[in-house]
KENUMAR-267699 format. One line per 3 residues: number of its first residue (from 1); for each residue x, y, z of C-alpha. Coordinates in steps of 0.02 Angstrom, whole numbers, plus 50000, padded with zeros to 5 digits. Layout:
BEGIN
NUM = X:Y:Z ~ ...
***
This chain:
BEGIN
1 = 50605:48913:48055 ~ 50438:48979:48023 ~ 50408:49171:48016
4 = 50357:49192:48192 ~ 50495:49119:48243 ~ 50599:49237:48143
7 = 50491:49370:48215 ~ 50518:49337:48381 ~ 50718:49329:48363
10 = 50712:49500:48291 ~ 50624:49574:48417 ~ 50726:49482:48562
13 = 50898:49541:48466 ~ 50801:49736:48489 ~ 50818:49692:48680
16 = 50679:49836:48710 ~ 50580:49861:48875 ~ 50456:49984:48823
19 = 50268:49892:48879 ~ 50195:49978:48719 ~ 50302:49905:48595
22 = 50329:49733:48678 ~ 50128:49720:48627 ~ 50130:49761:48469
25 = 50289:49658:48465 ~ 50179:49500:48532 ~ 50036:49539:48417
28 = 50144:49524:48278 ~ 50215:49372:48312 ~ 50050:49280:48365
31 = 49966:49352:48253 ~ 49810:49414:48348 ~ 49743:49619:48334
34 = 49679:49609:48541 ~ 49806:49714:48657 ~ 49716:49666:48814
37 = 49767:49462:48752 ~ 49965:49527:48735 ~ 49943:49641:48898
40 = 49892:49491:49004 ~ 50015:49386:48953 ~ 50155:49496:48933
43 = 50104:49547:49126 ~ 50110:49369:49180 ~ 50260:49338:49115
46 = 50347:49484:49188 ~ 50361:49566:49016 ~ 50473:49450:48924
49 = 50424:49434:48744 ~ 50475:49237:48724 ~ 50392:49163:48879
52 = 50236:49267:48855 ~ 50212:49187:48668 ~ 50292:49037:48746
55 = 50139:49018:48871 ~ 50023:49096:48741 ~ 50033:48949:48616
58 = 50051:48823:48774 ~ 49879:48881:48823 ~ 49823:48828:48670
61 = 49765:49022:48625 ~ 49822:48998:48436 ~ 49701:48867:48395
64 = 49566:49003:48465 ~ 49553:48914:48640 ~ 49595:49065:48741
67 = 49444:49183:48715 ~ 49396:49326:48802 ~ 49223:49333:48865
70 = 49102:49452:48846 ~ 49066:49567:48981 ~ 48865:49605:49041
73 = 48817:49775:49017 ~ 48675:49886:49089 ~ 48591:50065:49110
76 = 48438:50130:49188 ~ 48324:50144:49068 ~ 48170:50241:49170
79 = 48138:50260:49340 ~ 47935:50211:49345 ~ 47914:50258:49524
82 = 47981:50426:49579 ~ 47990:50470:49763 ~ 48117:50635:49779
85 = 47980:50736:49732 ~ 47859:50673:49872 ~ 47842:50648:50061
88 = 47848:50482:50168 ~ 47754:50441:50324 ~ 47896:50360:50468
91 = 47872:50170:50429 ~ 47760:50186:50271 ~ 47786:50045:50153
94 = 47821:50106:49968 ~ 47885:50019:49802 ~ 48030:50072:49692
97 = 48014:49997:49504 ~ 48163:50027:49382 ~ 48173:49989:49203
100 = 48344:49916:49167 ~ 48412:49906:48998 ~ 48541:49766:48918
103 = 48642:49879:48818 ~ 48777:49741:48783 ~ 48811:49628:48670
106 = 48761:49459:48765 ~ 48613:49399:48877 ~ 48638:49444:49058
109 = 48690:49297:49148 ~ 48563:49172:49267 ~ 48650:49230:49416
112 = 48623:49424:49401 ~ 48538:49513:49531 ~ 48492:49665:49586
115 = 48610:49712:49733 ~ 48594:49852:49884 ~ 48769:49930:49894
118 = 48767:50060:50046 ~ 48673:50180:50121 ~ 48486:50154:50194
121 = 48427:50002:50151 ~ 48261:50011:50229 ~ 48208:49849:50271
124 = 48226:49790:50101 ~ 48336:49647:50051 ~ 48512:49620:50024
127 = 48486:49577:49813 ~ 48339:49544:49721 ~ 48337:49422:49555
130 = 48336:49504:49393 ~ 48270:49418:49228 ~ 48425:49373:49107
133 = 48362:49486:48963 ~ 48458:49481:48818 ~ 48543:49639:48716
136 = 48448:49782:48669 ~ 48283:49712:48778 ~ 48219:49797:48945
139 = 48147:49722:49109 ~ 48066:49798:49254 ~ 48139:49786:49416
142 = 48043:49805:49596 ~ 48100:49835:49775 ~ 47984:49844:49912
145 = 48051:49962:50035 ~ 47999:50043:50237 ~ 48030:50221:50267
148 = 48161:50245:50394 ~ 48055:50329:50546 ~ 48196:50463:50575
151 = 48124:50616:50497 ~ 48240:50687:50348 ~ 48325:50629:50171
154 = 48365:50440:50161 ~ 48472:50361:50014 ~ 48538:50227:49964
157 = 48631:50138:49798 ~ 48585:49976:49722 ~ 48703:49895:49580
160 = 48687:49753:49448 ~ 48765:49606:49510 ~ 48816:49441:49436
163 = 48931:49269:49506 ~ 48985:49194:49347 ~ 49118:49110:49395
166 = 49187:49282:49481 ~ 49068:49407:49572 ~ 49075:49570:49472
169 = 48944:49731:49479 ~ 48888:49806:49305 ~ 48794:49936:49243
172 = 48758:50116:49319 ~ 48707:50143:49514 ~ 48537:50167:49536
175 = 48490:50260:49673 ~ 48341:50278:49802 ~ 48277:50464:49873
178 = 48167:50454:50036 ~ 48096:50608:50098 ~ 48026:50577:50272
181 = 47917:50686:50374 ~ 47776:50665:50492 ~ 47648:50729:50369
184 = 47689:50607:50214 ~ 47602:50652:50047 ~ 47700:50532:49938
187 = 47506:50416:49929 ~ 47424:50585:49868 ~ 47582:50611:49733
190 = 47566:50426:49672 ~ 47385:50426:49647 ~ 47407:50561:49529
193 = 47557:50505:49437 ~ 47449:50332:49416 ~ 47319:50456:49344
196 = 47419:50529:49246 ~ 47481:50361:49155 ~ 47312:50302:49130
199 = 47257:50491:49060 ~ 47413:50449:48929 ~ 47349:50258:48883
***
C-alpha cells in the first residue's frame, strides 16, 4: 500500500462532509496544489473522496493528461473614435474604432470575434473578426455603424467572443453612445479631433 493509499483510508475512516476539507483532503492524496481540479471532481462525483480520486487517476490526470486550459483575456485599451461628446445626423454613417488589449497569458484564439450583445445595433453586424493577438499586444478594432433616425441617445454593448470548442464571451463590454438630432455636428467634432492627432504627430 503506497502512501496515497494510506492517505485516502485515513481520510475515509474521518467520514467528514465538509466541501472545504474534502479538497484539501483530495489534494493531498493526488498530490496536485489546483482546488478548482479537486472541486470538479469532487462535484462530479457527488463529493465522495474515493470515487473522485478513483475517476481522477482513471482520467489519466496523474500522468499530467488532465490540464486545465488557459482562459483568453481582454480590456479596452482606448477608445480612438469618441461619439458621446458629439451630434449625429438621422441615418449618418459613422465608424467606431477600439483598441483592445490581450492582457492574458495566451494568444486569443482564431475564432474570436467581436460580438454585438443588446441594445441598438444600428445596422451594423452581428460580430466582426478580431486578429488573434497574443499577450501583452494590442489590435485595433472597427465597426461601421448608421445612426438610428429616431432623434435621442442610442446604445448599445459589444463583447469579445470566441467558439473554441465552447462559445464563451471575454473581456470588458465595450459600449457605443449615439447622440442623434436633426442638426448633427459629430463631422465638425471629428475633423478636429483628426486635427488634433496630427497637431500631436
Amino acid at each position: 500500500m503506497d502512501d496515497s493509499d494510506t492517505l485516502l483510508n485515513m481520510f475515509m475512516a474521518l467520514g467528514t462532509t465538509d466541501h472545504s476539507a474534502l479538497v484539501d483532503q483530495f489534494k493531498q492524496v493526488a498530490k496536485i496544489d489546483d482546488d478548482s481540479i479537486a472541486s470538479f471532481f469532487l462535484e462530479a462525483n457527488n463529493w465522495n473522496l474515493q470515487g473522485a480520486v478513483w475517476s481522477y487517476y482513471e482520467q489519466g490526470a496523474s500522468s499530467q493528461i488532465f490540464v486545465r486550459e488557459q482562459q483568453p483575456s481582454a480590456e479596452l485599451a482606448a477608445d480612438l473614435t469618441t461619439t458621446e461628446s458629439g451630434l449625429l445626423s438621422p441615418g449618418q454613417s459613422f465608424t467606431k474604432t477600439w483598441r483592445l488589449r490581450n492582457t492574458g497569458t495566451c494568444q486569443w484564439p482564431t475564432t474570436s470575434v467581436l460580438r454585438f450583445l443588446e441594445g441598438a445595433q444600428m445596422n451594423a453586424p452581428c460580430e466582426v473578426p478580431v486578429p488573434c493577438i497574443g499577450p501583452g499586444e494590442v489590435t485595433d478594432v472597427s465597426v461601421t455603424f448608421l445612426a438610428p433616425t429616431e432623434i435621442g441617445q442610442h446604445v448599445a454593448s459589444w463583447r469579445l467572443k470566441h467558439s473554441d470548442g465552447v462559445t464563451e464571451f471575454f473581456g470588458d463590454n465595450i459600449w457605443v453612445i449615439v447622440n442623434v438630432s436633426e442638426e448633427g455636428t459629430l463631422d465638425i467634432a471629428a475633423a478636429l479631433q483628426s486635427t488634433s492627432f496630427a497637431g500631436n504627430d
